[in-house]
PAGUDO-366412 format. One record per atom (N, C-alpha, C): residue number from 1; residue in one letter; x, y, z. Coordinates in Angstrom, 2 decimals. Each point is the difference from the previous one (the first is absolute). Example, Ala and Ser with C-alpha at 12.3 -4.5 7.8 and 13.67 -1.06 7.14 Angstrom:
2
[atom 1,'a',[13.19,-5.69,7.80]],
[atom 1,'a',[-0.89,1.19,0.00]],
[atom 1,'a',[0.90,1.20,0.00]],
[atom 2,'s',[-0.35,1.05,-0.72]],
[atom 2,'s',[0.82,1.19,0.06]],
[atom 2,'s',[-0.77,1.09,0.73]],
//
This chain:
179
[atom 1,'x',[-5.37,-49.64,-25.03]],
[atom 1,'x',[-0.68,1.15,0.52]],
[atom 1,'x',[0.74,0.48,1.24]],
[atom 2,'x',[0.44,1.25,0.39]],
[atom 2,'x',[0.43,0.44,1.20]],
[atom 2,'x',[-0.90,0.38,0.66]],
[atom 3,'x',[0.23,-0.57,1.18]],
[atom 3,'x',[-0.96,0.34,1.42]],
[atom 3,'x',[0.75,1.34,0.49]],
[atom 4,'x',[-0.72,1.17,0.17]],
[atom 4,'x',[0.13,1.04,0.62]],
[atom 4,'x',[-0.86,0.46,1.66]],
[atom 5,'x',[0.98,-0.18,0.80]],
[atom 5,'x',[-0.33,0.38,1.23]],
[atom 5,'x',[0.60,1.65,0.46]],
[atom 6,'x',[-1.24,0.68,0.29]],
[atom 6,'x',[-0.29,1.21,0.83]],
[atom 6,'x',[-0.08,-0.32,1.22]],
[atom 7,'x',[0.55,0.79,1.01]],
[atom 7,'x',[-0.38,-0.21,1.27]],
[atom 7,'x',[-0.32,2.22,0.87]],
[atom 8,'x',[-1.25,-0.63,0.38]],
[atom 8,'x',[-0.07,1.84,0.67]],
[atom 8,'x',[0.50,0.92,-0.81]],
[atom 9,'x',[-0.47,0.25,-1.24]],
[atom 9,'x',[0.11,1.08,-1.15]],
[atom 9,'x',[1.96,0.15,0.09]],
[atom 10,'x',[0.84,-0.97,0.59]],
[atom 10,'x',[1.20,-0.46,-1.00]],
[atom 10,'x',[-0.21,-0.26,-1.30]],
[atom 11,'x',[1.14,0.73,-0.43]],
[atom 11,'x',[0.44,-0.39,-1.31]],
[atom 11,'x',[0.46,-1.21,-0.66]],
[atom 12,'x',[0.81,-0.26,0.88]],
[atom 12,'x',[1.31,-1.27,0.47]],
[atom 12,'x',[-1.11,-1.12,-0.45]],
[atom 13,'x',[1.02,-0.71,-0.58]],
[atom 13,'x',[-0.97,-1.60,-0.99]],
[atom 13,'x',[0.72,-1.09,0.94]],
[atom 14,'x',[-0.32,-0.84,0.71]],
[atom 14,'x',[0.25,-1.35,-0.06]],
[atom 14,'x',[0.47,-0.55,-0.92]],
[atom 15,'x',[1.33,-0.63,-0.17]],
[atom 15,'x',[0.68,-1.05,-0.38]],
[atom 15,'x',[-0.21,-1.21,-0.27]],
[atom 16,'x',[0.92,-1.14,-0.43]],
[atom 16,'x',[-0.07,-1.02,-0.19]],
[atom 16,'x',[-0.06,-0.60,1.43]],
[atom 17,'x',[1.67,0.69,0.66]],
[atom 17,'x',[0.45,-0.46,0.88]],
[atom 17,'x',[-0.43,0.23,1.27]],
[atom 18,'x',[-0.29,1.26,-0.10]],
[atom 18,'x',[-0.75,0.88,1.43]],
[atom 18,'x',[-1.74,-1.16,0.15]],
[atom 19,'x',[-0.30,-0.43,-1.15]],
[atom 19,'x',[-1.32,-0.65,-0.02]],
[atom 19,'x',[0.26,-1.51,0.36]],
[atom 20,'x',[0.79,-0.24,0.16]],
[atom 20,'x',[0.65,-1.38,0.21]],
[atom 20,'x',[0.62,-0.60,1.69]],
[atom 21,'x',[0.46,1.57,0.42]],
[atom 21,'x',[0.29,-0.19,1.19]],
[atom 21,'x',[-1.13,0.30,1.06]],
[atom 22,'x',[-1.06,0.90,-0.71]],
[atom 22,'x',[-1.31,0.13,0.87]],
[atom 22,'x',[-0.23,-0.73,0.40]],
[atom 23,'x',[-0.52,-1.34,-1.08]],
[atom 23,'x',[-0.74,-0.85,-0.30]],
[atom 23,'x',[0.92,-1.06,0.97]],
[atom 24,'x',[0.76,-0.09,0.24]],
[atom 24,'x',[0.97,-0.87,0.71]],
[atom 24,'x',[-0.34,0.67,1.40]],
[atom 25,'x',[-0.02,1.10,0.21]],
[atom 25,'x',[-0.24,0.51,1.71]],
[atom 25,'x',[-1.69,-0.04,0.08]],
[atom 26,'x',[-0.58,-0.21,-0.75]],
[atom 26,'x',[-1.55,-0.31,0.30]],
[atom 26,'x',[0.15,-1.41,0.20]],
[atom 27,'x',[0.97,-0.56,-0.69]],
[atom 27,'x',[-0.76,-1.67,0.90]],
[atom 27,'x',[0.82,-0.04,1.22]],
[atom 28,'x',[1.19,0.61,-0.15]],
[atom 28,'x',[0.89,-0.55,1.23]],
[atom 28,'x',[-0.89,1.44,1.65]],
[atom 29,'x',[-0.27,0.89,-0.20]],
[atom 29,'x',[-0.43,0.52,0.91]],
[atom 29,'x',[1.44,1.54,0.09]],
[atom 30,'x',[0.68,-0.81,0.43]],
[atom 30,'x',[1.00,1.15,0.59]],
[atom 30,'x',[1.32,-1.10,-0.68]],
[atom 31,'x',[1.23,0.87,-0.45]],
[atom 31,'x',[1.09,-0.57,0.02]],
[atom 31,'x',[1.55,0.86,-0.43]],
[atom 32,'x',[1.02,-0.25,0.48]],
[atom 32,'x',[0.96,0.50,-0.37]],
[atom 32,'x',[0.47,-0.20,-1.48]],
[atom 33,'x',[1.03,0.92,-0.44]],
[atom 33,'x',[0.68,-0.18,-1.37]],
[atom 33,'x',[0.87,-1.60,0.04]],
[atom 34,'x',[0.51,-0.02,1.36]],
[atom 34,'x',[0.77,-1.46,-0.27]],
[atom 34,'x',[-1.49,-1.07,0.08]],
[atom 35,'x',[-0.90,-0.29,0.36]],
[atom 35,'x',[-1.28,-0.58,-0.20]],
[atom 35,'x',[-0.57,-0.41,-1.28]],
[atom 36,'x',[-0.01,1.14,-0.68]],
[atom 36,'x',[-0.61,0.33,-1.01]],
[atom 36,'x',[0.93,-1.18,-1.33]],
[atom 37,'x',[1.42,0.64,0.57]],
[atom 37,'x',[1.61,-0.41,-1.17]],
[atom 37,'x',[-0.45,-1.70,0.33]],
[atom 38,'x',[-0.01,-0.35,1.31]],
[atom 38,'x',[0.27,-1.31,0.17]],
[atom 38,'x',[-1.16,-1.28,-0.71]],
[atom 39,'x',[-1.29,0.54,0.48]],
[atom 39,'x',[-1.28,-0.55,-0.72]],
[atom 39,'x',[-0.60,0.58,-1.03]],
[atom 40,'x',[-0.26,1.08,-0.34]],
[atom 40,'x',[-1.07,-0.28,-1.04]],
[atom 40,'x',[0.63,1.11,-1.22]],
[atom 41,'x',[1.37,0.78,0.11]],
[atom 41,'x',[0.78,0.17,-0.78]],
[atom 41,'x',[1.44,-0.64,-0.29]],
[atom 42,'x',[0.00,-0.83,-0.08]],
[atom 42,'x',[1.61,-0.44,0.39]],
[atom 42,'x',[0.68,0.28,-1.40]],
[atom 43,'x',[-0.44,0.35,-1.08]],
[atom 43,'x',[0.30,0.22,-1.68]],
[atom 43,'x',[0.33,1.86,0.48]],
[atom 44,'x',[-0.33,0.46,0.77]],
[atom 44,'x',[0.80,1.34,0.05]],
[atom 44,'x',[1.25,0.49,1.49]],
[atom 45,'x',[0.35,0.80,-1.00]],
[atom 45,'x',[1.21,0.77,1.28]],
[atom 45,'x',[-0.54,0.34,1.28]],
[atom 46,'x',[0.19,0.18,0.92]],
[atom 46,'x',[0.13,0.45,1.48]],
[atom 46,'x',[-0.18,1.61,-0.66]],
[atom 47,'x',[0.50,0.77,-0.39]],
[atom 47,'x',[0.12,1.47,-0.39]],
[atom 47,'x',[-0.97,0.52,-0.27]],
[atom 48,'x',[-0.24,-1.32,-1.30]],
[atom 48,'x',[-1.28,0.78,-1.22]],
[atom 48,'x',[-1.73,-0.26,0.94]],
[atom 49,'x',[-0.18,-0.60,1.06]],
[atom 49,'x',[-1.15,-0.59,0.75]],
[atom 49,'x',[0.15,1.36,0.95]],
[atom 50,'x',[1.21,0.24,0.47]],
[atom 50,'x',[0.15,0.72,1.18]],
[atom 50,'x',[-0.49,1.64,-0.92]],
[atom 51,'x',[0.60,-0.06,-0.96]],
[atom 51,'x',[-0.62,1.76,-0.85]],
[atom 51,'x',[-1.35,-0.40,0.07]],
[atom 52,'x',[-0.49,-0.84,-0.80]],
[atom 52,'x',[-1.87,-0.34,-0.11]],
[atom 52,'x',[-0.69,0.17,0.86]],
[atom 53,'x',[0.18,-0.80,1.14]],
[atom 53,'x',[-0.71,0.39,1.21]],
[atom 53,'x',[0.04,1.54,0.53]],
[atom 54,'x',[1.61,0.68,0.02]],
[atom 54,'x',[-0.50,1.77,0.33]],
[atom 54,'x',[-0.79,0.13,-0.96]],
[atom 55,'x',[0.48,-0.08,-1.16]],
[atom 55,'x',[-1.15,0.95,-0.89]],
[atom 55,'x',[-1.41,-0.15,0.28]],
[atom 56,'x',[-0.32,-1.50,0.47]],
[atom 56,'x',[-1.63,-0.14,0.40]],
[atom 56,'x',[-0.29,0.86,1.16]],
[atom 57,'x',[0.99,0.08,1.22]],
[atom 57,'x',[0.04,0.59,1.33]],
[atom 57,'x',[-0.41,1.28,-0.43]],
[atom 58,'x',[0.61,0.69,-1.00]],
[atom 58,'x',[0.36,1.21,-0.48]],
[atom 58,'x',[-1.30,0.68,-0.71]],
[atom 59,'x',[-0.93,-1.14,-0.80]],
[atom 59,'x',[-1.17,0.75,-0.48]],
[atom 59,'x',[-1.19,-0.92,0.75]],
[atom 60,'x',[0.13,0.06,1.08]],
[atom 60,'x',[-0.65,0.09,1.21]],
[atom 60,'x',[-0.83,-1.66,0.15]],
[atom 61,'x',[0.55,-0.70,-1.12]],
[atom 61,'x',[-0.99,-1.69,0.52]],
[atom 61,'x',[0.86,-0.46,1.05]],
[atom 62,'x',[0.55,0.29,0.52]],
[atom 62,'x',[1.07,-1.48,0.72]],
[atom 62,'x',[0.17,1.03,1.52]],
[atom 63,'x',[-0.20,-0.66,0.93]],
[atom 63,'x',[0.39,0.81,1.30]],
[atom 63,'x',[1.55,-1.15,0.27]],
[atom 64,'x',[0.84,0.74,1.08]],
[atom 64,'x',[1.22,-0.73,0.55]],
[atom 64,'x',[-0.15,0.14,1.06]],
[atom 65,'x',[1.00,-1.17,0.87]],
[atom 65,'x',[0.35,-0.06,1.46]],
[atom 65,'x',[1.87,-0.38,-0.01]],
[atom 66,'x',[0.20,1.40,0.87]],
[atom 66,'x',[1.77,-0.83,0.28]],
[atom 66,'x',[-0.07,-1.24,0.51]],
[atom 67,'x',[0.61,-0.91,-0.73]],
[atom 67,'x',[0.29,-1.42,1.10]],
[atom 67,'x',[1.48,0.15,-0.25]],
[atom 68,'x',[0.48,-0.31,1.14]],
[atom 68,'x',[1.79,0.08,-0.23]],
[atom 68,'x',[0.82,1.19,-0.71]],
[atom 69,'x',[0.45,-0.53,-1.37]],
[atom 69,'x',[0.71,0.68,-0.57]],
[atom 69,'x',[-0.70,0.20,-1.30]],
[atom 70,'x',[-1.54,-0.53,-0.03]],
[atom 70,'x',[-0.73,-0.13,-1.41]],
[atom 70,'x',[-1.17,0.74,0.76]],
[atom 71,'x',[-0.93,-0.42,-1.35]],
[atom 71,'x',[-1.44,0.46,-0.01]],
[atom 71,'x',[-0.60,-1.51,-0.34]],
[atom 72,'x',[-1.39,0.50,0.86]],
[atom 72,'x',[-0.81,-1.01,-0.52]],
[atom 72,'x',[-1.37,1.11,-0.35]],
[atom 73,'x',[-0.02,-0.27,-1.70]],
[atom 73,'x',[-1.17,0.10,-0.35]],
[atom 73,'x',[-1.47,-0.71,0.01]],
[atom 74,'x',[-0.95,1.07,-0.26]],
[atom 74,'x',[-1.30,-0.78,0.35]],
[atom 74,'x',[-0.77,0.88,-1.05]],
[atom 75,'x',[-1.17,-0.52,-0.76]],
[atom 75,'x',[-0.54,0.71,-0.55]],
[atom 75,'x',[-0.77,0.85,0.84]],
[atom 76,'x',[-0.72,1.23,-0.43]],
[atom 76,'x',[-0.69,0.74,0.56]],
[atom 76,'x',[-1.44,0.07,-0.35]],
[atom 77,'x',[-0.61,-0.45,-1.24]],
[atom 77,'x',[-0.94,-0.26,-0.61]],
[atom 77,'x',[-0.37,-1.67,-0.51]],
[atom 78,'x',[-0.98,-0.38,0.15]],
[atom 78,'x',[-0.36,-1.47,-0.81]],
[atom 78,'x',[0.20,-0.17,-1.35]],
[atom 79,'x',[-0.39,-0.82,-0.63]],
[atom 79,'x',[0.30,-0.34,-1.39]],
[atom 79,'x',[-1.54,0.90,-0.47]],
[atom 80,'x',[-1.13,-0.44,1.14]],
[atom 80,'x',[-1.10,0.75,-0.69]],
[atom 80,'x',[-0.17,1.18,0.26]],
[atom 81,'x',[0.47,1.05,0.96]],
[atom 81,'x',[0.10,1.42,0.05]],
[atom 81,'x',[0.95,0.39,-1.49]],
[atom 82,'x',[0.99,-0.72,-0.17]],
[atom 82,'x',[0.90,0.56,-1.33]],
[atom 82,'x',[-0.99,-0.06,-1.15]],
[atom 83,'x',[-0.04,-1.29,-0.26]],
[atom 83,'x',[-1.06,-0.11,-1.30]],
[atom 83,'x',[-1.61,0.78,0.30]],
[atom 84,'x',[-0.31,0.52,0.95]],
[atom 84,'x',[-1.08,1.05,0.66]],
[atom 84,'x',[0.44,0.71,-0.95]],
[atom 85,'x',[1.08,1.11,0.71]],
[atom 85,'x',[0.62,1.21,-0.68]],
[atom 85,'x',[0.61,0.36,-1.36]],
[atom 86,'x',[0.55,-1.47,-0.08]],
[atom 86,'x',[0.33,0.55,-1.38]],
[atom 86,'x',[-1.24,-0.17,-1.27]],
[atom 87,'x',[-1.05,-0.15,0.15]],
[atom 87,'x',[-0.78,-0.31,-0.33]],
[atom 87,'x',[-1.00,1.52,-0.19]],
[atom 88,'x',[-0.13,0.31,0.80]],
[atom 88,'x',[-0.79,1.28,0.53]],
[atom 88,'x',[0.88,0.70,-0.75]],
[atom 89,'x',[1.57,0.50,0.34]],
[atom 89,'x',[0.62,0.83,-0.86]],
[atom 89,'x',[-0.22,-0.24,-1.41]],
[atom 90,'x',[-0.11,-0.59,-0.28]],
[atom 90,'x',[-0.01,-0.93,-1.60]],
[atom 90,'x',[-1.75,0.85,-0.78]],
[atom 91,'x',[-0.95,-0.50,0.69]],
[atom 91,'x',[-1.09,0.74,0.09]],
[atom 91,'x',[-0.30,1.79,0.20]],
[atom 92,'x',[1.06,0.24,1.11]],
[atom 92,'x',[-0.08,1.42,-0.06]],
[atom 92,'x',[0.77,0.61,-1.46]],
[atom 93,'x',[1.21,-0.33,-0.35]],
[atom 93,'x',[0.58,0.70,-0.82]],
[atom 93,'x',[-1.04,-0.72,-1.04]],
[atom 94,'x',[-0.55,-0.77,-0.34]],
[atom 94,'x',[-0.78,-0.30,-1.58]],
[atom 94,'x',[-1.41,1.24,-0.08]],
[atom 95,'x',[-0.43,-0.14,1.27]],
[atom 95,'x',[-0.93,1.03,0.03]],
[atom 95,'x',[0.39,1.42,-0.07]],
[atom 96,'x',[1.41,0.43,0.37]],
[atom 96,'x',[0.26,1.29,-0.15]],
[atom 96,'x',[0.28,0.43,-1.02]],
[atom 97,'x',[0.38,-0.89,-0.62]],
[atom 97,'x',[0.69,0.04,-1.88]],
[atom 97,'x',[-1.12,0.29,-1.41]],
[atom 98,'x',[-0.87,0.12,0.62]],
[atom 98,'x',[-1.40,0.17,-0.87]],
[atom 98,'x',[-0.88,1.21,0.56]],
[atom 99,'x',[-0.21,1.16,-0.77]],
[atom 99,'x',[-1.24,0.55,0.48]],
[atom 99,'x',[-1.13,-0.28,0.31]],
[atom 100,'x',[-0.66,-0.93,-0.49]],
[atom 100,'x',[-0.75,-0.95,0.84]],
[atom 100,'x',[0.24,-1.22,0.05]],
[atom 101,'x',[-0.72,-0.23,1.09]],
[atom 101,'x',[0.26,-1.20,0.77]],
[atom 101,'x',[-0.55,-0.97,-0.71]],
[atom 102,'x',[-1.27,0.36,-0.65]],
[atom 102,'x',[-0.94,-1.04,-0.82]],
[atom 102,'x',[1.25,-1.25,-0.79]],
[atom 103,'x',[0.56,1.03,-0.87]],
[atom 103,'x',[1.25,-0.83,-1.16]],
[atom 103,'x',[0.31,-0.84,0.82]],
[atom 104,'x',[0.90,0.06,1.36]],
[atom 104,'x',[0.68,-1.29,0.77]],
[atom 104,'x',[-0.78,-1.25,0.55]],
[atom 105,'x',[-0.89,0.43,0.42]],
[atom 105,'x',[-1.26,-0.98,0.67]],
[atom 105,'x',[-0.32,-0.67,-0.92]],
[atom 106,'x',[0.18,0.56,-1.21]],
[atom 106,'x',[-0.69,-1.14,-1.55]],
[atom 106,'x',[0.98,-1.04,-0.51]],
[atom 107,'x',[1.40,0.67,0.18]],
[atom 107,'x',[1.31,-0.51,-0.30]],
[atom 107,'x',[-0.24,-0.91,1.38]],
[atom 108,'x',[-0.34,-0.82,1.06]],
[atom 108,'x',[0.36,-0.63,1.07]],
[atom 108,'x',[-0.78,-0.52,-0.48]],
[atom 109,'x',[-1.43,0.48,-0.38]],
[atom 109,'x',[-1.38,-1.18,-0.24]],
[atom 109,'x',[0.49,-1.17,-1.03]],
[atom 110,'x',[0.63,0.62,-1.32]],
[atom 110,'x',[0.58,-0.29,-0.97]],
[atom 110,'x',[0.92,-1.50,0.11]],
[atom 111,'x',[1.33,0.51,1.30]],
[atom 111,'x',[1.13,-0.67,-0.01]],
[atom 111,'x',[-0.93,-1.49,0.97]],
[atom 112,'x',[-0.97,0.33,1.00]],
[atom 112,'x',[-0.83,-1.34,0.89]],
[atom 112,'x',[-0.44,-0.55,-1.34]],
[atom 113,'x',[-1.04,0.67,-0.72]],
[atom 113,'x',[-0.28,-1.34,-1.06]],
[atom 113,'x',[0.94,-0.45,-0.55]],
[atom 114,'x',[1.16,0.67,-0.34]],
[atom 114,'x',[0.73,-1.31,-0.96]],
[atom 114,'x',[0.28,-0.85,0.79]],
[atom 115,'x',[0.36,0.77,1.16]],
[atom 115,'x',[0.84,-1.75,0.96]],
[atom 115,'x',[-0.96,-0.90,0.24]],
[atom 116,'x',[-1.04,0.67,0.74]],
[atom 116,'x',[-1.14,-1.27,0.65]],
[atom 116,'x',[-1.64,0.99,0.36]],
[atom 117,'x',[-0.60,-0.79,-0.95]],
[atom 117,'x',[-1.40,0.99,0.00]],
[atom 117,'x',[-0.48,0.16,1.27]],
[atom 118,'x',[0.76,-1.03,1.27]],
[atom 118,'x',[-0.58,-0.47,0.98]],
[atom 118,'x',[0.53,1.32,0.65]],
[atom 119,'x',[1.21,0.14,0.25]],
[atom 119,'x',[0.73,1.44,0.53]],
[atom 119,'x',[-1.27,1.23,-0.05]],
[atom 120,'x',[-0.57,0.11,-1.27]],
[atom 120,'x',[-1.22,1.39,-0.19]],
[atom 120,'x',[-1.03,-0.11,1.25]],
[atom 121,'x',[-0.55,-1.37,0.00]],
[atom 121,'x',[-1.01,-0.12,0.85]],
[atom 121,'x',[0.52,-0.12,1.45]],
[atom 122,'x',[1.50,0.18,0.26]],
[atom 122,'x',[0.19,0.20,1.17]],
[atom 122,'x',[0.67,1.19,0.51]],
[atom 123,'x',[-0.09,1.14,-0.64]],
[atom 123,'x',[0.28,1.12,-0.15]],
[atom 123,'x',[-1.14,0.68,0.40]],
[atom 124,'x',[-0.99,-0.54,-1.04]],
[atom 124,'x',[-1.46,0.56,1.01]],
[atom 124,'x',[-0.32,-0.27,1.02]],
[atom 125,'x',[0.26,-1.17,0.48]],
[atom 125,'x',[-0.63,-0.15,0.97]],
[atom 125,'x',[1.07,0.91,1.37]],
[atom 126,'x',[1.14,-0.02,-0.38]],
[atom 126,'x',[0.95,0.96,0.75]],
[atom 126,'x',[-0.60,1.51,0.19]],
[atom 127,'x',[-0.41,0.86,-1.23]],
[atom 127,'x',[-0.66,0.87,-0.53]],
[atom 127,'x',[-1.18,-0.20,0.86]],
[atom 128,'x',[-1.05,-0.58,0.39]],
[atom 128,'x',[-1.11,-0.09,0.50]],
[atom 128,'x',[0.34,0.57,1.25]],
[atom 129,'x',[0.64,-1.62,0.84]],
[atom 129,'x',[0.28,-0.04,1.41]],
[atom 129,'x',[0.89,1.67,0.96]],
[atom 130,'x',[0.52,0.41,-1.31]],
[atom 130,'x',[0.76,1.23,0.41]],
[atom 130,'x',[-1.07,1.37,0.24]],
[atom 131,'x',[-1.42,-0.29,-1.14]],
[atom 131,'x',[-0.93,1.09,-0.21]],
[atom 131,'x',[-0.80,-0.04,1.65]],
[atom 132,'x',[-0.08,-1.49,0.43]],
[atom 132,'x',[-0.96,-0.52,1.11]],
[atom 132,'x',[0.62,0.64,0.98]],
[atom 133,'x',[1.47,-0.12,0.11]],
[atom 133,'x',[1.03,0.50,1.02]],
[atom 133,'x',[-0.66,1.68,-0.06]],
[atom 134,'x',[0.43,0.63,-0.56]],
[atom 134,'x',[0.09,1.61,-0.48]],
[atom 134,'x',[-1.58,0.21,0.51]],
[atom 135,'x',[-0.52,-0.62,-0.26]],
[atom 135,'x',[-1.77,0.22,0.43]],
[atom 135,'x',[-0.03,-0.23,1.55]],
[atom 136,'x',[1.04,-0.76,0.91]],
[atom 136,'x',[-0.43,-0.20,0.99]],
[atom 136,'x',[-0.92,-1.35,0.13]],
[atom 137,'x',[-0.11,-0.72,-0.88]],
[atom 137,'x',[-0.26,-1.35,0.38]],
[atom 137,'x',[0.46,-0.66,0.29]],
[atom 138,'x',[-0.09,-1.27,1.01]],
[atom 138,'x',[0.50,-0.83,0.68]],
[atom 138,'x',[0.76,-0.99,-1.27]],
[atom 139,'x',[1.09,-0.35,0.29]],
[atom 139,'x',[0.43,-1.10,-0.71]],
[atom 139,'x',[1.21,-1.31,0.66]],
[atom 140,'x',[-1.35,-0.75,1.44]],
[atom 140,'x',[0.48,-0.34,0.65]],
[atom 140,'x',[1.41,0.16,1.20]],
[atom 141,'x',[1.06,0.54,-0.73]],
[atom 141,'x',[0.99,0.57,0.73]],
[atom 141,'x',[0.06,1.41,0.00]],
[atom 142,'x',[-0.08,0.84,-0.76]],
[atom 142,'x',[-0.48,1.19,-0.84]],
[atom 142,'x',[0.75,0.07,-1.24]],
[atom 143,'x',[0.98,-0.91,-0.60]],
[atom 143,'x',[1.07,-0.04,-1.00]],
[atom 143,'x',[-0.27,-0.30,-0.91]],
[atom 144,'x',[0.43,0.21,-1.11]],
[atom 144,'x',[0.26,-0.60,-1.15]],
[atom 144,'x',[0.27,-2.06,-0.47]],
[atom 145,'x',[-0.80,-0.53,-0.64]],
[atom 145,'x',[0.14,-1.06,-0.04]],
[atom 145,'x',[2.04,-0.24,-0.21]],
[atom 146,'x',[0.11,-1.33,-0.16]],
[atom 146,'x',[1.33,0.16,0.34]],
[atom 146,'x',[0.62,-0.89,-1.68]],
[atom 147,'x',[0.94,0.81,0.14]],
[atom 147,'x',[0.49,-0.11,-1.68]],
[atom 147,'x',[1.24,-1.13,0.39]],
[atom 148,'x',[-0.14,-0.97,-0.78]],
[atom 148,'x',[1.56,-0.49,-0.47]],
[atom 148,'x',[0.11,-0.17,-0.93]],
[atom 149,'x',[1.75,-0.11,-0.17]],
[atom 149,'x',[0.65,0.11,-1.03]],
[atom 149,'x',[0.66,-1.78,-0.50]],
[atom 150,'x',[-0.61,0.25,-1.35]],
[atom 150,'x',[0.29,-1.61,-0.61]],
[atom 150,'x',[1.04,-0.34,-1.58]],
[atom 151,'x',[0.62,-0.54,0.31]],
[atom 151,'x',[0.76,0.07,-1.13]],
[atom 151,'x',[-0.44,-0.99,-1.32]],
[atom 152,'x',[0.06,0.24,-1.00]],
[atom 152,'x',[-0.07,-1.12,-0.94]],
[atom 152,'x',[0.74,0.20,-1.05]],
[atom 153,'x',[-0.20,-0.41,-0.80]],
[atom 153,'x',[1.19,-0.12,-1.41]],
[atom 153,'x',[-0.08,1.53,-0.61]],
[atom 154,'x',[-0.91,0.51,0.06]],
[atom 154,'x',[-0.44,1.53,-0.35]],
[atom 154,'x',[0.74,0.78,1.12]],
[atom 155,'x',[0.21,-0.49,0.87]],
[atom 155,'x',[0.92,0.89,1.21]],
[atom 155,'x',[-0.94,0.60,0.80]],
[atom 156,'x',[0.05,0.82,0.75]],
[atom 156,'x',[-0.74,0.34,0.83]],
[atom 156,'x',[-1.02,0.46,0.25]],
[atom 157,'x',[-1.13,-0.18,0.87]],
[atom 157,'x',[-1.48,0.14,0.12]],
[atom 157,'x',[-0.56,0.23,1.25]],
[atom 158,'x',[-0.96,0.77,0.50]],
[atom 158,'x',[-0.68,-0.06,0.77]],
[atom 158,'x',[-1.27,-0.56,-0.15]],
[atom 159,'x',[-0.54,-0.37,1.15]],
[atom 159,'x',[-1.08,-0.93,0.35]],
[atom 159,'x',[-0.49,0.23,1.24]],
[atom 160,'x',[-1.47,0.50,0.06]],
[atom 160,'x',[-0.62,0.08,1.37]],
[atom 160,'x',[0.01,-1.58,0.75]],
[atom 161,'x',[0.19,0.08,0.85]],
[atom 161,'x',[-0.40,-1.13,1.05]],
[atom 161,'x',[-1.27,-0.18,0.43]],
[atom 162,'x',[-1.13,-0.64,-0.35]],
[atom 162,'x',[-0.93,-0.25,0.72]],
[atom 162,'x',[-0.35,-0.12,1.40]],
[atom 163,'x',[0.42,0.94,0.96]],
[atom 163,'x',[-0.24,0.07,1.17]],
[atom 163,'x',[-1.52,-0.67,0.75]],
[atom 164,'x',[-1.15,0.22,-0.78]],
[atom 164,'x',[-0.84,-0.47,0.90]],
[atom 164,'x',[-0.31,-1.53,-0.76]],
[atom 165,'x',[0.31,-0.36,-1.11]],
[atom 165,'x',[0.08,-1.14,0.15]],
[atom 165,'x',[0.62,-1.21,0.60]],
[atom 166,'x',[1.62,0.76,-0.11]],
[atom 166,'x',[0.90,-0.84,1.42]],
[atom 166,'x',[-0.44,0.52,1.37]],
[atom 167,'x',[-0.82,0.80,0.53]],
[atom 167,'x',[-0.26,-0.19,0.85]],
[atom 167,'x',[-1.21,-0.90,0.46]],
[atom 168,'x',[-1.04,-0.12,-1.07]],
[atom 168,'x',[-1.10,-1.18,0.30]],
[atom 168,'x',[0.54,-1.26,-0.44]],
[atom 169,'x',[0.78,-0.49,-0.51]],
[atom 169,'x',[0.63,-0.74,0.20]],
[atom 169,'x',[0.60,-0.47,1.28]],
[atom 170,'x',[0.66,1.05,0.31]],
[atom 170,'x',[0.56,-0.40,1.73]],
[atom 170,'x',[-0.88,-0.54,0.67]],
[atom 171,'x',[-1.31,0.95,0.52]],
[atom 171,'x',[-1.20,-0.16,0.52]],
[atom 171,'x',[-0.53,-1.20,0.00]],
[atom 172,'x',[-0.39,-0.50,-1.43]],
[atom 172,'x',[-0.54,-1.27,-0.18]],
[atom 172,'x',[1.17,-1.17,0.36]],
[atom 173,'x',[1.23,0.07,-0.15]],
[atom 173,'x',[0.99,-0.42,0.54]],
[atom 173,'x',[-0.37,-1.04,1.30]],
[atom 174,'x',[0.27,1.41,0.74]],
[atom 174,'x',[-0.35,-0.17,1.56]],
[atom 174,'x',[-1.21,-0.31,0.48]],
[atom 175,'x',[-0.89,0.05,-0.62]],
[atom 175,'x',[-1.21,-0.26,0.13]],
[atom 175,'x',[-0.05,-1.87,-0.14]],
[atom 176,'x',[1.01,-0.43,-0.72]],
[atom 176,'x',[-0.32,-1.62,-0.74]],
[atom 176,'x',[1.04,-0.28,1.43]],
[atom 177,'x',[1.24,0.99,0.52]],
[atom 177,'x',[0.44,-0.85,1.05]],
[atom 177,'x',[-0.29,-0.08,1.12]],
[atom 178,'x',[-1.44,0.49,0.57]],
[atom 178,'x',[-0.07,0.11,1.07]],
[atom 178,'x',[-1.79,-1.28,-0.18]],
[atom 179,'x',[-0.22,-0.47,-1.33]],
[atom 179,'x',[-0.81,-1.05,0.27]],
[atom 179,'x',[0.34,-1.59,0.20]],
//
C-alpha cells in the first residue's frame, strides 16, 4: 500500500527517502547532512541526504541554521502535527469528492468496522465530546478527549485515551501515598 502525504494543500507526496530522514530528525532533534550520513544513514551518499533534506526545507517541514559551512536541520512540525494534517487533508479531499457528504461518512463508518468494531464506538464518543464542545459545555479542559494513534497488524488506528480514568487513577494513586 503507498502512504501518501499532503502537507498545507501541497501537492508534493513524501517519499521513501524524504520519510526516512524525517523520521531520523524527529528522534535526533536537530542534525546536519554529515550527522545524518554518519549515524542513522550511513547506506547513502552525502549528495543524495543533502538533496532530501532541501527538498524537505523546500516544502516547508524542515527549518535550517548556518553552522559553518553546512546546515543544520530541524524539523518544524512533530510527528503528531504531520500525521494531524495529513489526515485532515485526507478527510477534506474525501469529503469534497462526493456531493454529499453522507456517501463518505458511511465509507469511514464502513472501513472502522472492518478494522475494529471498537474504533466505531470511539468515534462517537469523539462525535459526542466535539457536540458538548460546540454547545459550550465544559469538558474539563474545554478540548476534545485525546486521541492516540496505535498500530497493529491491521496498521494503523486511533484510540481515545481515557482521560478521566487515568486521571482517577492518579488521584487514588496519591491518595494510597500519602496514607
Amino acid at each position: 500500500m503507498k502512504r501518501v502525504f499532503h502537507f498545507r494543500a501541497s501537492s508534493s507526496q513524501l517519499g521513501p527517502l524524504e520519510e526516512r530522514l524525517l523520521e531520523a530528525l524527529w528522534e535526533r532533534g536537530r542534525a546536519t547532512v554529515r550527522d545524518l550520513v554518519g549515524a542513522a544513514c550511513p547506506d547513502l551518499a552525502y549528495t543524495t541526504v543533502m538533496t532530501t533534506l532541501d527538498r524537505l526545507f523546500k516544502k516547508n517541514l524542515l527549518s535550517r541554521d548556518v553552522e559553518g559551512r553546512a546546515f543544520r536541520y530541524s524539523p518544524r512540525f512533530t510527528r503528531e502535527e504531520l500525521h494531524r494534517e495529513v489526515a485532515g487533508e485526507a478527510f477534506r479531499q474525501l469529503l469534497d469528492a462526493c456531493p454529499s457528504s453522507v456517501l463518505p461518512l458511511s465509507y469511514l463508518v464502513e472501513v472502522l468496522t472492518e478494522r475494529d468494531a471498537q474504533l466505531l464506538d470511539d468515534l462517537g464518543k469523539v462525535v459526542e465530546a466535539k457536540r458538548r464542545q460546540m454547545r459550550g459545555e465544559d469538558l474539563h479542559a474545554g478540548e476534545l478527549p485525546a486521541v492516540e494513534l496505535r498500530t497493529g497488524e491491521a496498521g494503523s488506528e486511533f484510540k481515545l485515551k481515557d482521560s478521566k480514568a487515568k486521571e482517577s487513577k492518579q488521584k487514588e494513586s496519591k491518595l494510597k501515598d500519602k496514607a
